[in-house]
N, C-alpha and C positions, 0 to 999 in steps of 0.2 A: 678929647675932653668932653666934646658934646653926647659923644657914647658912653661918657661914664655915670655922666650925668641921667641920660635914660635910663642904662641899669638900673642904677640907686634908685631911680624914681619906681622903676620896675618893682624892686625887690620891695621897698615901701610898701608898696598899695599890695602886695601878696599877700604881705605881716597883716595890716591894715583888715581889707578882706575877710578874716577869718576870724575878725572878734567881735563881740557883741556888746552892747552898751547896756546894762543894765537898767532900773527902773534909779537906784540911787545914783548915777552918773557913771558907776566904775565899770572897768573895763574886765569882758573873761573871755578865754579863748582854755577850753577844757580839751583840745586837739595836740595839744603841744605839749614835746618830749624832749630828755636830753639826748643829742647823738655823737658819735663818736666818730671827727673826723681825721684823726691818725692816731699812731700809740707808737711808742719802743720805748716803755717801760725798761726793761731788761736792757738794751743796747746804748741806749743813751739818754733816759731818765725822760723823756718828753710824752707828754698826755695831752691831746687838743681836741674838745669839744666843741660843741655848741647848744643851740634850743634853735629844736627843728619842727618842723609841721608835715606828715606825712614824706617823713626821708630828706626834706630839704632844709638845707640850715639857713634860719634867719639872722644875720648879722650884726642887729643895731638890737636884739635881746639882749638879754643876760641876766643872773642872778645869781646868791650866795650859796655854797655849798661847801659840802664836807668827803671828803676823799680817804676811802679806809682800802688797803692793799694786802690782800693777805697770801703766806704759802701756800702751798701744796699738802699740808699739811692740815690746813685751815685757820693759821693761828697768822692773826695782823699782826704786820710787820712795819705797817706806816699807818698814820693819819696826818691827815692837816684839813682846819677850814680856811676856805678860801672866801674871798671877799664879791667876786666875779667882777674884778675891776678887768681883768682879761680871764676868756678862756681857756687859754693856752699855758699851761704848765711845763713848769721844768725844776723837777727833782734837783737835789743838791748833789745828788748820785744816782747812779742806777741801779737798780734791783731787782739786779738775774734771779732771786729768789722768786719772784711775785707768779701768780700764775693765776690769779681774780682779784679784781677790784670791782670797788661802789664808792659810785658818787651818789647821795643825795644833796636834793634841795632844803634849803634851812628855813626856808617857809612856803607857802603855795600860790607863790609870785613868782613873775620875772618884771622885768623892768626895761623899758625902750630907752638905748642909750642916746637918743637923740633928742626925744620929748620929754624924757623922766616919768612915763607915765606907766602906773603899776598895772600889770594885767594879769589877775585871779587866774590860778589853774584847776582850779579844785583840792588839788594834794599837792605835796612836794614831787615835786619830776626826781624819778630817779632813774639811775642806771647800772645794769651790774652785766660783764662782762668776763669772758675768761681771758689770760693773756698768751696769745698763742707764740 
């Protein structure tokens, strides 16, 4: 337990670290991306992201987006917005067709699910990947 607690505190102060406080009180960290930590689209409908900083994903982010999948062909085959109440998706199906998705972000925020406090990214994080 008391090592979980280090982590957490660990991973905290990394998120923490990296943002800067503006002159009007609010919070920006212009470093932060979305990453992609599994997929099988095609096999079993699941997508799991996160909002990472140089490769590492921080865990107590998150924010709203929208997920558009398209063929091989280049013609979408799915969308949906997501709330980012979790990041971890799961299709109602799966979709052997898919071969690129994009997620964007729905504004140029993320939000600490611990403190509720909004932190500016500049732009909407997005991400676009092929699905191998």
């Amino acid at each position: 337990m008391k090592t979980r607690l280090i982590a957490f505190a660990l991973l905290c102060s990394l998120g923490a670290g990296a943002q800067t406080k503006l002159a009007d009180g609010s919070w920006q960290d212009l470093g932060l991306e979305l990453g992609l930590r599994a997929e099988a689209i095609r096999e079993t409908g699941v997508l799991r992201l996160c909002v990472a900083k140089e490769g590492q994903c921080i865990e107590n982010l998150t924010l709203g987006f929208m997920v558009r999948v398209y063929d091989k062909a280049g013609k979408e085959i799915w969308n949906s917005l997501w709330t980012g109440r979790t990041l971890d998706l799961k299709f109602k199906s799966p979709l052997p067709e898919a071969q690129k998705v994009l997620v964007e972000a729905t504004s140029a925020s993320v939000v600490n699910k611990l403190s509720g406090t909004r932190i500016a990214t500049g732009k909407p994080l997005k991400l676009e990947f092929t699905v191998e």
